[in-house]
MARNULO-280232 format. One record per residue (C-alpha): z, x, y; residue in three letters. Coordinates in steps of 0.5 Angstrom, whole numbers, padded with zeros to 4 digits, always signed. Layout:
ZXYALA ...
This chain:
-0015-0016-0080UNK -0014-0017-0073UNK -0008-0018-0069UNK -0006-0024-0066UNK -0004-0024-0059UNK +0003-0023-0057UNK +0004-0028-0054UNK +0001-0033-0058UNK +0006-0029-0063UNK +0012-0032-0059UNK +0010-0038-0058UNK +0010-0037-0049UNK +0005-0037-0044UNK +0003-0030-0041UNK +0007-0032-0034UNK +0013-0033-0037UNK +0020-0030-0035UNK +0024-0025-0039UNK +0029-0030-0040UNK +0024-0035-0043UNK +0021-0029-0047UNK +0028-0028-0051UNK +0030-0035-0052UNK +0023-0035-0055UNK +0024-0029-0060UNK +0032-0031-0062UNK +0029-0037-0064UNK +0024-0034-0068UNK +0028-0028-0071UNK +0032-0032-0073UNK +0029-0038-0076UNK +0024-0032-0081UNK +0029-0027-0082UNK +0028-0023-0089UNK +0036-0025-0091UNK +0035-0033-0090UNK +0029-0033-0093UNK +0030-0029-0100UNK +0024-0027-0103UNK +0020-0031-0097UNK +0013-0025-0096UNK +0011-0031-0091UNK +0017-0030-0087UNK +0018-0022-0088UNK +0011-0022-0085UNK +0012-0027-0079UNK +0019-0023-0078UNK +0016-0016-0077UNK +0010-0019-0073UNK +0015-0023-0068UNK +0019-0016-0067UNK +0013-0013-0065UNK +0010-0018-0061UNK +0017-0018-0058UNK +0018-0010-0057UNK +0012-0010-0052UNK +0013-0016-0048UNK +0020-0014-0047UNK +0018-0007-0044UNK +0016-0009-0036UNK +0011-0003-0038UNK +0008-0003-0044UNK +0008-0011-0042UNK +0004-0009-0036UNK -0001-0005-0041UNK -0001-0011-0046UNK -0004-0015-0040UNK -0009-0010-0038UNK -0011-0007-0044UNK -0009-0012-0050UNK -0008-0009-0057UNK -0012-0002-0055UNK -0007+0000-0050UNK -0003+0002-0056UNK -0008+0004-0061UNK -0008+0012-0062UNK -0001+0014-0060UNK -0002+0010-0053UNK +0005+0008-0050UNK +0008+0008-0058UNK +0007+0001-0059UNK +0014-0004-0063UNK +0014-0002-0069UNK +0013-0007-0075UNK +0019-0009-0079UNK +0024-0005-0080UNK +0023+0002-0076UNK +0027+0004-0071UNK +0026+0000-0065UNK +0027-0006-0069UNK +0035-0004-0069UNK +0034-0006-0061UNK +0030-0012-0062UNK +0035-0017-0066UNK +0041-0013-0063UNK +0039-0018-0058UNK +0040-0023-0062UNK +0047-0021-0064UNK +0049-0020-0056UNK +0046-0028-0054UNK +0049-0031-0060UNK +0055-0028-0063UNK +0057-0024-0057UNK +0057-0017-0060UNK +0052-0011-0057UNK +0048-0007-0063UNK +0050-0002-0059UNK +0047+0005-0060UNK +0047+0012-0058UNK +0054+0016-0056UNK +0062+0015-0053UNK +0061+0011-0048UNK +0062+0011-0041UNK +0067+0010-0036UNK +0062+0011-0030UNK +0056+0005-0028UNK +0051+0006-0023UNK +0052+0002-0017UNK +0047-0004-0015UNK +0041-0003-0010UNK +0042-0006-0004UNK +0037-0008+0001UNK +0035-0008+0009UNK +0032-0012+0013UNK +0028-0009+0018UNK +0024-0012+0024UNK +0019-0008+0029UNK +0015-0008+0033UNK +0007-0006+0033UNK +0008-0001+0038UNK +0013+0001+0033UNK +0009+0001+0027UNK +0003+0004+0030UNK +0006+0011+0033UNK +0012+0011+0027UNK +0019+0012+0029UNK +0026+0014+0027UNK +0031+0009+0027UNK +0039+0010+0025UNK +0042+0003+0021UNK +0049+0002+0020UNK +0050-0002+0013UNK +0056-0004+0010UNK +0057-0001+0003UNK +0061+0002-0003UNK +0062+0008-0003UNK +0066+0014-0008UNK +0074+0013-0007UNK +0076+0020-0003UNK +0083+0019-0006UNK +0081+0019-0012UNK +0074+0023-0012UNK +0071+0016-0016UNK +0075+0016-0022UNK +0080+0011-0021UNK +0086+0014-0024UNK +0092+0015-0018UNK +0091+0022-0016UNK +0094+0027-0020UNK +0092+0023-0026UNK +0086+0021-0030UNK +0084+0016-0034UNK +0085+0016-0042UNK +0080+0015-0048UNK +0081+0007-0051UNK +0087+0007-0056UNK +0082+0002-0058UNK +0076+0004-0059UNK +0077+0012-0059UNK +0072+0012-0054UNK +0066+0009-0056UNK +0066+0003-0052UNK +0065-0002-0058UNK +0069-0005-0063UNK +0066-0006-0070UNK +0066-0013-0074UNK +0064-0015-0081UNK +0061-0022-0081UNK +0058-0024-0088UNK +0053-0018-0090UNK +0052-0017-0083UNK +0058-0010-0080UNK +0057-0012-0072UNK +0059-0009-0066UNK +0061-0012-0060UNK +0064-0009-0052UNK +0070-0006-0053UNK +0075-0012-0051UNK +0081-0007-0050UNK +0076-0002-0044UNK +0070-0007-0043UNK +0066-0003-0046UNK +0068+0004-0042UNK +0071+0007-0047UNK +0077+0010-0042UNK +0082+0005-0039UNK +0088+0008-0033UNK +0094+0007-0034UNK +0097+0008-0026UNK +0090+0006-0022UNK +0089+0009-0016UNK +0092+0005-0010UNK +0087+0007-0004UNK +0081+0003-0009UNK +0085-0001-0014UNK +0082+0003-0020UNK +0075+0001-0018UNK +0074+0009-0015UNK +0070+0006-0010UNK +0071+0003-0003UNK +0067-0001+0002UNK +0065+0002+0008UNK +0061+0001+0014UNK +0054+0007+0014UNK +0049+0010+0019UNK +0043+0012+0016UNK +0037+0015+0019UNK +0031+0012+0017UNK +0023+0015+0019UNK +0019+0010+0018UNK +0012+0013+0019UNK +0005+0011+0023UNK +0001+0006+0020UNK +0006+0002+0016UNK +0004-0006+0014UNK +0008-0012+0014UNK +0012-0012+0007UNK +0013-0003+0007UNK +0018-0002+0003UNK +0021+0004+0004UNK +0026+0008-0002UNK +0032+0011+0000UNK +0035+0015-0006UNK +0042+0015-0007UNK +0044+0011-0002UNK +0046+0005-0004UNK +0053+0002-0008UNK +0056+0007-0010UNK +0057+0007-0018UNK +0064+0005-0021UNK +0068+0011-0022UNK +0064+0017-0021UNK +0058+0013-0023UNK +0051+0014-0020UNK +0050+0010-0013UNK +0044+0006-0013UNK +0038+0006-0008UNK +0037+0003-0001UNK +0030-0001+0000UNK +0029-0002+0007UNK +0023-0008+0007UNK +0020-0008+0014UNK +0017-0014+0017UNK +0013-0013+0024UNK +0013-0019+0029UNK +0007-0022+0032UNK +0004-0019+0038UNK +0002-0022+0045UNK -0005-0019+0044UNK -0007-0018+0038UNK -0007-0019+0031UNK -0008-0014+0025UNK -0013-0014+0020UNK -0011-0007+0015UNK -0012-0002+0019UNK -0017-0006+0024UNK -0014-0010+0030UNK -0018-0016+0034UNK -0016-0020+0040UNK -0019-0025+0044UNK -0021-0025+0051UNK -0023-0032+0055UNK -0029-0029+0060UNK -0033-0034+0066UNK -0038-0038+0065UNK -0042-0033+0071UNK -0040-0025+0066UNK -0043-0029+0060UNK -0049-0031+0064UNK -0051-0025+0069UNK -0046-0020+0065UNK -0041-0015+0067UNK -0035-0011+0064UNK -0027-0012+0064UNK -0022-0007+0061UNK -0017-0010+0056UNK -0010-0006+0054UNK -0012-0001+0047UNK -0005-0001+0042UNK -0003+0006+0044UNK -0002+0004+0051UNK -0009+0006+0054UNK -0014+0002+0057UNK -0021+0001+0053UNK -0027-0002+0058UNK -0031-0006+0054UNK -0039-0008+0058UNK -0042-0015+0057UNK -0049-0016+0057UNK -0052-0022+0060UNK -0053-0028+0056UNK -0047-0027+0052UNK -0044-0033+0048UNK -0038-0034+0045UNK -0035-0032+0039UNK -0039-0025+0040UNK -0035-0018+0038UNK -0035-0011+0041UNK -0033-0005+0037UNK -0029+0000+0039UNK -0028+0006+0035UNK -0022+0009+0032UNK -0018+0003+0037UNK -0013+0000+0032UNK -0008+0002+0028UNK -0008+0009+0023UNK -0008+0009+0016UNK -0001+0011+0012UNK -0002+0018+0009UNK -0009+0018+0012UNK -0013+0022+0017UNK -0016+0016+0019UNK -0015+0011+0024UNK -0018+0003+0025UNK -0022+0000+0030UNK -0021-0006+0035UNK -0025-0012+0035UNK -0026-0015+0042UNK -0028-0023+0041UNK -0030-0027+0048UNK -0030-0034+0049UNK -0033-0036+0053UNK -0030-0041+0059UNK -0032-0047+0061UNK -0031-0049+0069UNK -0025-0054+0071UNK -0023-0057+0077UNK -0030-0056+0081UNK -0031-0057+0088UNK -0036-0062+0090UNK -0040-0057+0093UNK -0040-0053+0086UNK -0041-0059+0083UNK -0047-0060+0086UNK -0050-0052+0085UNK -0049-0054+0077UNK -0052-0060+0079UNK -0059-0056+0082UNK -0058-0051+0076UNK -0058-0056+0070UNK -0065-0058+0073UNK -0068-0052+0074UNK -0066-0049+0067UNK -0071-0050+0061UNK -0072-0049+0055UNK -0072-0041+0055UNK -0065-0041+0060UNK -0062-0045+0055UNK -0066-0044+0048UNK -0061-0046+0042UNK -0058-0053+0046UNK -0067-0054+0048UNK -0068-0052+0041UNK -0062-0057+0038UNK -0064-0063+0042UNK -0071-0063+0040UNK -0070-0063+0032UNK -0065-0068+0034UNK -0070-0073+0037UNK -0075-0071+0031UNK -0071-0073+0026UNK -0068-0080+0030UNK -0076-0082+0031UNK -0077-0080+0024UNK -0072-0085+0022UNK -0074-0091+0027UNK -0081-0090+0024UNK -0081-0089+0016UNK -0088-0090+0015UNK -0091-0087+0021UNK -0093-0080+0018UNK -0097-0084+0013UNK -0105-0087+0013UNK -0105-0095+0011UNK 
């Protein structure tokens, strides 16, 4: 028998957030757990396939292999697919039932810790396309916790240290009989950190971190596009009492050139040119990105919209030994503000001009007085 799609399982669509995905599980498991439905085959079925179902969606890479690849992406050991029913995954399933019903954790694994990782942090960067072009090196100053000199992160006034939670005895979690069910839930007493302190550090009011302004150093390579963004390991808050600091994410916007717009690796831009160049043709220099001048030649009877490319001209491909090239599109400008003697040489030009001078316009014309004439005279083309 084929297994139904996971989603369809939980009752949610394929785009739904995570909060939506648990509401949705919660319901289920607890609508069909095996111990309010006794006997119930039905509901012991649909509670082992509800956790299944749940187990992948809630793991942002086995959901992401899911929508790639379906049931598949788990058949013959891939990725280790929920198990069915009462394995060991399903202890962390409906403990998550637990901790949004009751407000009590399910809690596994070993004592708990004082110490937590610090939050991520991110930073906005503008640069200019010069900038993103040749790469740079450039120093920010962000404000941020960091470990608590005084007392080295622990919180704790120096010369003292935390001590292991009378309470829990170090575990972080306290247990709790309800009904058939033996539960745990956060240590009230340590927050679940397993370590309380007595005499708090003065420097840090027992945080075991501080807030301080940094100045990093930040390379930003050639080739970056708008939206880079750039990991900093470690460089972010610093985690409470001696935990591990986050990352720092550096997000990179590029702002708009006077010149050019970017395409991937390619750059184009627009050059107005004279009605005479366009005719007769010419050559004009336009400024190249890396500060050079490229020359690019015209040929007589070239109309507007027409692209030239110059070779390896644009922007350099990220960690690649490769560079775009640049686009130069004319536009073609009409004359203004004319004298009355150059009035007057247009003038003597547009009668001299034929059909082969300015063949698409003669051409369009023409099709265009067919087509009126065809309308004016329906029957004309047919014998009475």
């Amino acid at each position: 028998m084929s297994k139904r799609d996971y989603y369809e399982v939980l009752g949610v669509s394929r785009d739904c957030s995570e909060a939506d995905l648990k509401t949705a599980f919660r319901k289920l498991a607890m609508k069909h757990h095996p111990d309010r439905n006794p006997g119930d085959t039905e509901c012991e079925h649909k509670f082992k396939e509800i956790n299944e179902a749940y187990d992948v969606l809630k793991d942002g890479d086995k959901r992401a292999a899911y929508d790639r690849f379906g049931h598949a992406a788990f058949e013959h050991g891939g990725m280790g697919a929920g198990g069915a029913g009462f394995g060991a995954d399903f202890g962390s399933a409906f403990a998550d039932i637990f901790e949004g019903i009751f407000g009590m954790g399910g809690g596994r694994g070993g004592r708990a810790s004082g110490r937590e990782r610090g939050s991520d942090l991110r930073y906005n960067m503008e640069i200019s396309l010069e900038e993103a072009f040749e790469g740079k090196t450039a120093q920010i100053r962000i404000p941020t916790s960091v470990t608590c000199e005084a007392c080295s992160g622990t919180g704790a006034k120096p010369g003292t240290k935390p001590k292991t939670c009378s309470t829990c005895g170090g575990a972080g979690r306290v247990r709790h009989a309800q009904g058939f069910f033996t539960l745990e839930r956060t240590c009230p007493a340590c927050q679940g950190r397993g370590q309380v302190i007595d005499d708090p550090c003065p420097n840090c009011s027992g945080a075991g971190r501080v807030t301080r302004e940094r100045t990093l150093s930040v390379n930003i390579p050639a080739g970056v596009e708008d939206g880079t963004r750039i990991r900093l390991a470690g460089e972010g808050e610093a985690g409470l009492r001696g935990g591990p600091a986050g990352d720092l994410y550096i997000f990179l916007a590029i702002t708009p050139h006077e010149f050019f717009q970017r395409d991937g690796a390619d750059l184009h831009c627009r050059v107005p040119i004279s009605m005479v160049t366009a005719a007769l043709g010419g050559e004009f220099e336009v400024p190249a990105i890396d500060g050079s001048k490229a020359r690019v030649k015209v040929p007589g009877g070239t109309q507007t919209g027409r692209r030239f490319r110059l070779s390896a001209k644009g922007m350099p491909v990220l960690r690649a030994k490769q560079t775009g090239d640049m686009y130069v599109q004319v536009v073609v400008e009409t004359p203004q503000n004319l004298t009355k003697r150059q009035r007057e040489l247009l003038a003597e030009f547009e009668k001299l001009s034929s059909e082969t001078t300015q063949p698409e316009s003669a051409g369009f014309f023409s099709r265009v007085k067919d087509f009126l004439d065809g309308l004016a005279n329906p029957g004309g083309s047919h014998s009475g």
